[in-house]
Backbone as a chain_set.jsonl record, in Angstrom:
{"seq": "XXXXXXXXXXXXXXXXXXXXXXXXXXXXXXXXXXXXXXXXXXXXXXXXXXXXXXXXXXXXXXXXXXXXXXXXXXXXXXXXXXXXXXXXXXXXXXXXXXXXXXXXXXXXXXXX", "coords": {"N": [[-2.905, 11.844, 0.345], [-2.358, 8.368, -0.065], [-1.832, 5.563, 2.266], [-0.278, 3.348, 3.579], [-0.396, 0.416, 6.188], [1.604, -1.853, 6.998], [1.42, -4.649, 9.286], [2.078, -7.27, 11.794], [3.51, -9.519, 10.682], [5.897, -11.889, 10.766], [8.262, -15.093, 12.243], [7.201, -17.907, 11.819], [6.114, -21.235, 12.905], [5.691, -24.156, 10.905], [2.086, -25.402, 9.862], [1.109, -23.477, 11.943], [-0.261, -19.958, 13.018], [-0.877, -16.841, 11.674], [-1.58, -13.461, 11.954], [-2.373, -10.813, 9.896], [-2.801, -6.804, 9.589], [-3.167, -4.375, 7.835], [-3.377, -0.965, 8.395], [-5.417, 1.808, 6.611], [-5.098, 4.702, 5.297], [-5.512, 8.074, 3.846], [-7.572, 8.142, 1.884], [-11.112, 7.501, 1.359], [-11.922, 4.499, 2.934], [-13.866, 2.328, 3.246], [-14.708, 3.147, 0.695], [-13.552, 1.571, -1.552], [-12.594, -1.558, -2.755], [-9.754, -3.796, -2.12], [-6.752, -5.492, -1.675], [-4.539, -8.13, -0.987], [-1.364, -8.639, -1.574], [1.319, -10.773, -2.444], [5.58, -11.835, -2.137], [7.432, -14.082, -2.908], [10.691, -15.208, -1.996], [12.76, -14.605, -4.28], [10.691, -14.855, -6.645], [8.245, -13.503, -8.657], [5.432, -11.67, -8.305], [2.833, -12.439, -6.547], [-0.741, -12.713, -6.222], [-2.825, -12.483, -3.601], [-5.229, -12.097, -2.355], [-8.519, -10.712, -2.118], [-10.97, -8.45, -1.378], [-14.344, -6.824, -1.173], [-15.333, -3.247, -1.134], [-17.622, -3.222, 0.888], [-17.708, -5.437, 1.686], [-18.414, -7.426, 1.327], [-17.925, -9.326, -0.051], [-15.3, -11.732, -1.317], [-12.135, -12.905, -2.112], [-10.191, -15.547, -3.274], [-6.914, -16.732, -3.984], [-6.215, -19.779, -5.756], [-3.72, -21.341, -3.756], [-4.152, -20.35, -1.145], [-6.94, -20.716, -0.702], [-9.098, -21.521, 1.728], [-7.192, -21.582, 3.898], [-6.566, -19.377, 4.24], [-8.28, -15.757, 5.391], [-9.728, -13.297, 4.533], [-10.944, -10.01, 6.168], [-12.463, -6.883, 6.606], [-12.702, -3.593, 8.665], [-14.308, -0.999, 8.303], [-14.868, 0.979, 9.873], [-12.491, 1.075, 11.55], [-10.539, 1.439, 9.132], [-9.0, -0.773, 8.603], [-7.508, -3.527, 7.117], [-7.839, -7.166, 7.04], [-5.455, -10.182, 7.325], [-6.007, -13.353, 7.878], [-4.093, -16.148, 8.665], [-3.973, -19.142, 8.615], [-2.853, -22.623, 9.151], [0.04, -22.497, 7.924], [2.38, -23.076, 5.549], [5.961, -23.999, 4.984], [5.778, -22.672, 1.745], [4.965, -20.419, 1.966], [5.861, -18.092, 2.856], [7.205, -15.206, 2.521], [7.293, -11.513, 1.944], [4.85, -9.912, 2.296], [1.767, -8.16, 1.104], [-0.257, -5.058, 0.988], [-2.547, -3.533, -0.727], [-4.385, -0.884, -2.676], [-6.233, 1.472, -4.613], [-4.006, 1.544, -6.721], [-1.496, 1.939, -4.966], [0.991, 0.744, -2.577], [1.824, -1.056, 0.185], [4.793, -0.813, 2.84], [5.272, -3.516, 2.927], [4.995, -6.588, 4.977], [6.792, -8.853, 6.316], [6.793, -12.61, 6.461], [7.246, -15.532, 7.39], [7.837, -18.903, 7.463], [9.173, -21.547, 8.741], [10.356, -24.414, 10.508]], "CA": [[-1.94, 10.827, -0.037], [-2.812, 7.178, -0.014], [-0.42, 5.686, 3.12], [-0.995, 1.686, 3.764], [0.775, 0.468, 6.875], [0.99, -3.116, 7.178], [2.221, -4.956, 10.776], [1.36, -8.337, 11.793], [4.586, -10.568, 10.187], [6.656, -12.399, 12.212], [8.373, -16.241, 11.755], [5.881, -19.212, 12.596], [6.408, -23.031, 12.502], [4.505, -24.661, 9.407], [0.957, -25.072, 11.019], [0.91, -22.188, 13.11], [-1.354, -18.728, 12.267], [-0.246, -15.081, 11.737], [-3.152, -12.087, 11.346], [-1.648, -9.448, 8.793], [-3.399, -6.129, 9.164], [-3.13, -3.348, 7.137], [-3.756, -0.012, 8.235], [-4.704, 2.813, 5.418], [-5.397, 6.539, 5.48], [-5.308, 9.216, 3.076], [-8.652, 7.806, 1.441], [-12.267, 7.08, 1.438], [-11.309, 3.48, 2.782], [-15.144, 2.38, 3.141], [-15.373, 3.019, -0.335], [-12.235, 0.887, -1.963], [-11.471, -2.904, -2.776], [-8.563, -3.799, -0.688], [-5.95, -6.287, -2.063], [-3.208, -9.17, -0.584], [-0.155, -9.434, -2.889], [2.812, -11.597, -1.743], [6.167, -11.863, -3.278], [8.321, -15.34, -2.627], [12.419, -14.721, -2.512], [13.174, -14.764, -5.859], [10.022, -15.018, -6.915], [7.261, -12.804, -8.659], [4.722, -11.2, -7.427], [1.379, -13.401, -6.087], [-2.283, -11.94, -5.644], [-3.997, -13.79, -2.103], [-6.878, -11.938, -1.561], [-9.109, -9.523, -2.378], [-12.194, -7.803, -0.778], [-14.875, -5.489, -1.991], [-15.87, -2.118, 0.175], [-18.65, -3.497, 1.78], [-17.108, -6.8, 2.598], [-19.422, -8.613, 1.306], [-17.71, -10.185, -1.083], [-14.138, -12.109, -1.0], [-11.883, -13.793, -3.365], [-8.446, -15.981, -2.801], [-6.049, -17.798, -4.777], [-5.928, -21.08, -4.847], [-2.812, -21.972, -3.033], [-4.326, -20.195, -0.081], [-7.937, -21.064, -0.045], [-9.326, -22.348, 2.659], [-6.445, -21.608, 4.776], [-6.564, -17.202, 4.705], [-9.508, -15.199, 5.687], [-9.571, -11.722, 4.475], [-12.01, -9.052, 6.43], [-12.158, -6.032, 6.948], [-13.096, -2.948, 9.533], [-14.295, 0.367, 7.689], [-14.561, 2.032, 11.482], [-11.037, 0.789, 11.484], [-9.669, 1.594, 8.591], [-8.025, -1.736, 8.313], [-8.235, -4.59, 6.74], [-7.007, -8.108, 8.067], [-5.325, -11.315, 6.679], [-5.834, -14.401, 8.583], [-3.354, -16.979, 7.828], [-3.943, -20.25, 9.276], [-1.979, -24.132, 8.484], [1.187, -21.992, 7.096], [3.605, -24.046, 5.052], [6.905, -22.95, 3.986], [5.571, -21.847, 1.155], [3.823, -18.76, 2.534], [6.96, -17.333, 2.706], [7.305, -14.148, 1.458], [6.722, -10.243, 1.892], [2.954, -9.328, 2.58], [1.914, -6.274, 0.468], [-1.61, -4.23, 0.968], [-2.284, -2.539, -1.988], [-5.28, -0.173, -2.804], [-6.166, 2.31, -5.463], [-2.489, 1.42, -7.217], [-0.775, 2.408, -4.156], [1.212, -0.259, -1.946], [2.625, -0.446, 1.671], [6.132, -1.234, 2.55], [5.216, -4.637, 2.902], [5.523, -7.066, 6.135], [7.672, -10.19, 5.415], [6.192, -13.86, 6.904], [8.645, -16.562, 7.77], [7.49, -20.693, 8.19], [10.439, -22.404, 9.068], [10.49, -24.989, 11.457]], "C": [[-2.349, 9.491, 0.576], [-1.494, 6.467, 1.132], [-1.217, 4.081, 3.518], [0.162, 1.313, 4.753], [0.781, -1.066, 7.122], [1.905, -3.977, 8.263], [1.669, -6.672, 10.72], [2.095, -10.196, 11.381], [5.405, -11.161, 11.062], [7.315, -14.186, 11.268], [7.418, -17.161, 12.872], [6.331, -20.7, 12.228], [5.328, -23.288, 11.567], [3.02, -25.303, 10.481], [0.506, -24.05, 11.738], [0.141, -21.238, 11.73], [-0.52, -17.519, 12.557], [-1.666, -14.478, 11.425], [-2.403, -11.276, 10.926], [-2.873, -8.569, 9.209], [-2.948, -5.078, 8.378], [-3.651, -2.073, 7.663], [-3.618, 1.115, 7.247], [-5.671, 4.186, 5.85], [-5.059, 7.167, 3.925], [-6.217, 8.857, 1.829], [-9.78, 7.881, 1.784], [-12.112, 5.08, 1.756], [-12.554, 2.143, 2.437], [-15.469, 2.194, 1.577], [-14.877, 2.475, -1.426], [-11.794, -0.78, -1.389], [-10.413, -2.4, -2.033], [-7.904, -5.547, -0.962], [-4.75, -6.729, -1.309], [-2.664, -9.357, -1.571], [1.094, -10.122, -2.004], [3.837, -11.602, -2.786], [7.465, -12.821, -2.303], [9.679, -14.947, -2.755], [12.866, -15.203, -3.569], [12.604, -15.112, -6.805], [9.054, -13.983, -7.831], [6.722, -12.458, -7.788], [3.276, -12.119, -7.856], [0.524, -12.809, -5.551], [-2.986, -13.065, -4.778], [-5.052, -13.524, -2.379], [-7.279, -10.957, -1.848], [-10.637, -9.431, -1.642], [-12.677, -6.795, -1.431], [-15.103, -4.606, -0.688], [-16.73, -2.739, 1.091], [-18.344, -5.046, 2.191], [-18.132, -7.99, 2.793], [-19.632, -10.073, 0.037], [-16.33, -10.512, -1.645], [-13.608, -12.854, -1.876], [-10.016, -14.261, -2.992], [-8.236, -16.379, -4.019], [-6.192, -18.846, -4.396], [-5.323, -21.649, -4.092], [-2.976, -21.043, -2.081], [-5.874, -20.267, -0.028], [-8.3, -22.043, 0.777], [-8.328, -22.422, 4.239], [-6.546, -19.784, 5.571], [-8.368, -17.311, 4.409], [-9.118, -13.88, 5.18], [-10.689, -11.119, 5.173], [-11.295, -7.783, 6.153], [-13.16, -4.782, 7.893], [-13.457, -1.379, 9.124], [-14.542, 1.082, 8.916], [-12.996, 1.776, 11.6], [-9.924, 1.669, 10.435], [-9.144, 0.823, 8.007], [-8.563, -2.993, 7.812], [-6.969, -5.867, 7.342], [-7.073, -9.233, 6.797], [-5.071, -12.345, 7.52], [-5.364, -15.763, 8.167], [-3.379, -18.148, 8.629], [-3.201, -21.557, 8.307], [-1.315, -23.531, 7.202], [1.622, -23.337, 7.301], [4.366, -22.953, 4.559], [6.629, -21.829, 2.997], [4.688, -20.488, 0.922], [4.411, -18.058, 2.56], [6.986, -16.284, 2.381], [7.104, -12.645, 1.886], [5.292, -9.514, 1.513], [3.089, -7.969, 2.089], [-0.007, -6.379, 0.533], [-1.307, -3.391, -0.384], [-4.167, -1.916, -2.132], [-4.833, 1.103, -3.665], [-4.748, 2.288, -6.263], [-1.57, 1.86, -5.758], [-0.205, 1.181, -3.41], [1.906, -0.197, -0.707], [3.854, -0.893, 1.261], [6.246, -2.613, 2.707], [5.318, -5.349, 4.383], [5.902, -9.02, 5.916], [7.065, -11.473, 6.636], [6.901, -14.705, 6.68], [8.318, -18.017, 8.105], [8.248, -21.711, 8.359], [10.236, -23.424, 10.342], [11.952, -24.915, 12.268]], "O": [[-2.687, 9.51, 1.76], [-0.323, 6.776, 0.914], [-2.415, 3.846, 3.676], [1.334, 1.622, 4.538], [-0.305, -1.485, 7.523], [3.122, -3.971, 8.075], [1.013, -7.169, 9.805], [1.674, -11.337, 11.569], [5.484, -10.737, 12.214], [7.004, -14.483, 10.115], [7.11, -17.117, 14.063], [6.884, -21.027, 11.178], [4.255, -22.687, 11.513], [3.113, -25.56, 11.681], [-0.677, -23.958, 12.068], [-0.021, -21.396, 10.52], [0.292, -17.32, 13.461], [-2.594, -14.976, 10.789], [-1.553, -10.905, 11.736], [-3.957, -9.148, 9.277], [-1.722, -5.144, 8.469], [-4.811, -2.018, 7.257], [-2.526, 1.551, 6.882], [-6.657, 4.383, 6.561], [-4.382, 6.601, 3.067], [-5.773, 9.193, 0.731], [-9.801, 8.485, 2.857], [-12.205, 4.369, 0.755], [-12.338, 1.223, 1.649], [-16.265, 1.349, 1.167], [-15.519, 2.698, -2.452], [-11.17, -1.19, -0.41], [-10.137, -1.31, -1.531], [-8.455, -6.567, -0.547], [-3.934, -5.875, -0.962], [-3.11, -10.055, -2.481], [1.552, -9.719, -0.935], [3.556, -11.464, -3.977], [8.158, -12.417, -1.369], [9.898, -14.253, -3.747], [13.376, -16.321, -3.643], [13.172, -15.587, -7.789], [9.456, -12.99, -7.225], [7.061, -12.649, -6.62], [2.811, -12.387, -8.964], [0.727, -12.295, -4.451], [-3.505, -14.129, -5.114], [-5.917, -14.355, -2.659], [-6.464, -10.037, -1.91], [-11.3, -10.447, -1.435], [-12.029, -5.989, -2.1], [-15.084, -5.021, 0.471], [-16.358, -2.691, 2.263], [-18.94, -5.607, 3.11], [-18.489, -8.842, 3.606], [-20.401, -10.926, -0.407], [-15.953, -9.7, -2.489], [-14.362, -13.557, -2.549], [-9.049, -13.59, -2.629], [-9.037, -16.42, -4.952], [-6.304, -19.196, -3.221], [-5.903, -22.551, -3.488], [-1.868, -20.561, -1.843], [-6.217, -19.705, 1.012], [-7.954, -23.219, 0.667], [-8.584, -23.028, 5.28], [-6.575, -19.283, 6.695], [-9.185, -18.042, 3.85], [-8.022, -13.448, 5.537], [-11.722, -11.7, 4.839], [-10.167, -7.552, 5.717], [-14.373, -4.99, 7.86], [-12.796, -0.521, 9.71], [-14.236, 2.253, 8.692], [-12.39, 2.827, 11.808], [-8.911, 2.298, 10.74], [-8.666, 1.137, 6.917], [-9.694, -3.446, 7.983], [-5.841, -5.718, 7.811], [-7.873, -9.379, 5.873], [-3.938, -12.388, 7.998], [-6.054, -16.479, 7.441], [-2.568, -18.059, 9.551], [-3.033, -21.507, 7.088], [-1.629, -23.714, 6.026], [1.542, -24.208, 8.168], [4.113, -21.847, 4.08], [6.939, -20.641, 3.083], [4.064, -19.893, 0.042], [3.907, -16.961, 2.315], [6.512, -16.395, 1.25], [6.127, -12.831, 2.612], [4.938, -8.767, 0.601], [3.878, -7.054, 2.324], [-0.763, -7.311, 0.261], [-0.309, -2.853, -0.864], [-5.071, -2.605, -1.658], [-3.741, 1.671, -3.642], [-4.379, 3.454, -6.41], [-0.506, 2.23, -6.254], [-1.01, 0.261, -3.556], [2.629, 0.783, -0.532], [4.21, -1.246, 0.137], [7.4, -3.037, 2.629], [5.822, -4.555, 5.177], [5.284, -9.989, 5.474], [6.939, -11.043, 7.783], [7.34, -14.717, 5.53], [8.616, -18.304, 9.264], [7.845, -22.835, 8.061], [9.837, -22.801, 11.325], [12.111, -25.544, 13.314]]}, "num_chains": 1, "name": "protein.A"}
């Protein structure tokens, strides 16, 4: 069973950084893209970031390039979202997703 755990949320002043990771199990994780979705309050749902297995090859949205980093740690397990010069609109419930499967999300807060 595919199990994605994702920690790392918290509220930050606009400017400030958060690191999202994701821990997942009940895979080959090594061998599996590895997707950032966000979802704004009352909003859709928004694709950040994506990574291939070998991490050698990365892809944002625009309204976070240049600001997020995606890696990731196949000795780990985990993969990471580095969120630097948050604005408000970052807002939202952080989702890991892999093979269709998705965590329970970890919600991100930029309020001054």
């Amino acid at each position: 069973e595919v199990q994605l755990v994702e920690s790392g949320g918290g509220l930050v002043q606009p400017g400030g950084s958060l690191r999202l990771s994701c821990a997942a199990s009940g895979f080959t994780f090594s061998s599996y893209d590895m997707i950032w979705v966000r979802q704004a309050p009352g909003k859709g749902l928004e694709w950040v970031s994506a990574i291939n297995s070998g991490a050698g090859s990365t892809y944002y949205a625009d309204s976070v390039k240049g600001r997020f980093t995606i890696s990731r740690d196949n000795a780990k397990n985990t993969v990471y979202l580095q969120m630097n010069s948050l604005k408000p609109g970052d807002t939202a419930v952080y989702y890991c997703v892999a093979l269709g499967s998705w965590g329970q999300g970890t919600q991100v807060t930029v309020s001054s």
